[in-house]
C-alpha positions, 0 to 999 in steps of 0.5 A: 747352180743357176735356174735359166728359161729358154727364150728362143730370142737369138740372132740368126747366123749362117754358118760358114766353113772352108777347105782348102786344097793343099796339094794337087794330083791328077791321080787323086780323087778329092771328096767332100761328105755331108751325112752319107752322100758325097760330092768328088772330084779329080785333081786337075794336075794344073795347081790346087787352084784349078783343083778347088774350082772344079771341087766348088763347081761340083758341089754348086751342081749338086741337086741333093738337098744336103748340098743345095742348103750351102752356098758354095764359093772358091777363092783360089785354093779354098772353097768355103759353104755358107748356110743358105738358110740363116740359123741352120747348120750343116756338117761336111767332112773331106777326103782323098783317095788315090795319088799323091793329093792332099786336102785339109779338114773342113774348118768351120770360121763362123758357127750357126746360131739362132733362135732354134739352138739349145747352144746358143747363149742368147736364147737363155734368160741369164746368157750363158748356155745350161751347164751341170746342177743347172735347172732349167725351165722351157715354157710360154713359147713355140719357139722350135729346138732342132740344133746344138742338141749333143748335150752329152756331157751336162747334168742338170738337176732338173729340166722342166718342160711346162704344158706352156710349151708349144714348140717341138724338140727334136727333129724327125730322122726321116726327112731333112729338116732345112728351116727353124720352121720345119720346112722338110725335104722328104728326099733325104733323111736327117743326119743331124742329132735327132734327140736332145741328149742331155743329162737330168736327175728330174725331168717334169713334162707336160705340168699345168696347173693354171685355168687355161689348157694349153696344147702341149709340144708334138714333140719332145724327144729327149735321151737322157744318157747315162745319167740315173733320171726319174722322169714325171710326165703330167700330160701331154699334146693330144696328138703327135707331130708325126704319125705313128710315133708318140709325141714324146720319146725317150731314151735312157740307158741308167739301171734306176731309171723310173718313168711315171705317166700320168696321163698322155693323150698324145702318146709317151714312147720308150725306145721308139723314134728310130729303128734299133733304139735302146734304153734302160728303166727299173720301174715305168708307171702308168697311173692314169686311170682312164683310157687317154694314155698310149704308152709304147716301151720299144723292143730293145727296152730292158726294164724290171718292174712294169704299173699300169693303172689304166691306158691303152699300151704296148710293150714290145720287147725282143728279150729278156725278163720283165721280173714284176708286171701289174696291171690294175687297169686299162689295156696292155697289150706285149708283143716280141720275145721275153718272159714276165716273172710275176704277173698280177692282173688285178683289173682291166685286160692283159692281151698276151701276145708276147712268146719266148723260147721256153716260158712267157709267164711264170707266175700269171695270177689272174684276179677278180676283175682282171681278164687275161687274152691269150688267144690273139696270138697263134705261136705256140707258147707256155705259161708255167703256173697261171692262179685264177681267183673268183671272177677272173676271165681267162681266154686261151687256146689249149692247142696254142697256150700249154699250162703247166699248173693251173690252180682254181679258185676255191669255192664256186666260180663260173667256167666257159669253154 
């Protein structure tokens, strides 16, 4: 177990790698594959030589940016890209079809390092990469995190991200990423890992504590795998690097996850970088009791007990059952397919949009203070048992929202149709 800081102080490398053409056939089409595209060509039936130059001549022809970002050079029957951009990494396959022909794998001879790769040792304080029970500390630099990010068989004991931390995790899939800098090219999108995917037992993001008030990252974006995490954020950035998505996002598959949110200006999403995304949380928490934090749980989320104390959120879910929701403040607003089992609506506003085959609540107590919004939505739904006490508000359409029992409070109280 050692306690290691990012530094971001490495060397910048390029990386090379070569193929080699290992027998040559007219009737054999030689391919090379960067993320979804593809560069070919036809053996030349005059020698793997001839084959390898025209294989290197097409992929220096390319005007797609995945291939413009390698150098590519022949040398009798071996073809070798170099990283145009030091310290950026590529990842290319080969392949054959038809004929006879043969071609060898892509074999990298020299790896890509720099100060923009989690993998590099140089870029940590003792020199060696993180490694299991590690804790690590990434602060007091703006240094970016974009490569060597499948860090899928660590467990650290603790990764802590201090609000000191300015640079960003992560890449946007949208666009291709071709500098440390982020320099992108929104013709393609990325293919390369996205999230840091790392195992940790305590995550801490966004702590302050000092006189200053530093910006945060617009982007952290970690998937904590299998690993069972309890992740604290204390604030974040104000505002996201990319528009429309949170500045951090997370990903987690472990039953016992927990997600605590103090506060998050810049938005705090589970679930909801990329399309189709999935994670797994027993408790998410919002204490914040102001209305700066914007929580997003994503719809393939499967998450049992939901505490909101203040925040403008939304949770988007395509199934399943949400067995304890309480709100005490703030604005949550649910969205998709799923039921809530028992609800409690102590304060502030639940804007119920969310639906399911048959019931989307089965116990909504509505209590003094708290407002419950059924009529943003117009699908047909059904709330089994909805308990009302002495200054709760209720706004629903009775031709949309069927109650089945609806107990009132006793004694006096004011109701408006």
């Amino acid at each position: 177990m050692a306690t290691k800081y990012f530094l971001g102080t490495a060397d910048a490398v390029a990386q090379v790698s070569t193929v080699q053409i290992t027998a040559d056939d007219a009737a054999t089409t030689y391919t090379i594959t960067i993320g979804d595209r593809t560069v070919s060509v036809a053996g030349s039936g005059t020698g793997v030589n001839d084959t390898a130059t025209a294989l290197q001549a097409a992929l220096a022809a390319s005007t797609n940016p995945y291939f413009t970002a390698i150098t590519w050079t022949v040398a009798t029957d071996t073809v070798t890209g170099t990283a145009a951009t030091l310290g950026v990494p590529f990842t290319a396959s080969s392949s054959v079809t038809g004929g006879t022909g043969t071609i060898g794998a892509v074999t990298q001879s020299t790896a890509s390092a720099g100060p923009n790769h989690w993998d590099t040792a140089d870029n940590w304080s003792d020199g060696s990469i993180p490694a299991n029970t590690d804790t690590v500390y990434i602060q007091d630099t703006n240094v970016n995190i974009l490569w060597g990010l499948d860090q899928n068989t660590v467990d650290l004991t603790k990764l802590i991200i201090p609000k000191s931390y300015t640079g960003k995790i992560g890449l946007d899939y949208r666009v291709f990423t071709t500098s440390g800098a982020l320099a992108t090219d929104a013709t393609e999108a990325e293919y390369r890992q996205t999230y840091l995917k790392i195992g940790a037992t305590d995550v801490v993001i966004g702590e302050n504590f000092g006189q200053d008030n530093p910006a945060g990252s617009q982007r952290i974006m970690l998937d904590l795998d299998t690993t069972q995490t309890t992740v604290n954020i204390y604030g974040t950035a104000s505002s996201s690097s990319e528009t429309g998505r949170p500045s951090i996002r997370l990903l987690g598959t472990h039953a016992s996850n927990e997600l605590y949110v103090r506060s998050g200006g810049g938005g705090v999403g589970v679930a909801v970088g990329e399309p189709n995304e999935t994670s797994t949380f027993n408790l998410i928490s919002v204490s914040d009791q102001g209305s700066s934090t914007k929580l997003r749980i994503g719809a393939g989320v499967t998450l049992t007990t939901y505490l909101q104390n203040g925040g403008i959120n939304v949770m988007e879910r395509s199934s399943g059952t949400l067995t304890t929701c309480t709100i005490n403040g703030g604005t949550l607003q649910t969205e998709g397919i799923f039921v809530m089992t028992t609800t409690h609506v102590n304060g502030g506003t639940l804007i119920s949009n969310h639906t399911s085959g048959t019931v989307a609540h089965t116990i909504l107590n509505i209590n003094d203070g708290g407002t419950v919004n059924g009529i943003s939505n117009n699908e047909t739904r059904t709330w089994t048992t909805v308990n009302l006490d002495n200054g709760a508000t209720l706004l629903a359409n009775s031709d949309i929202v069927t109650i089945t029992t609806l107990n009132e409070p006793s004694g006096q109280y004011t109701l408006g149709t």
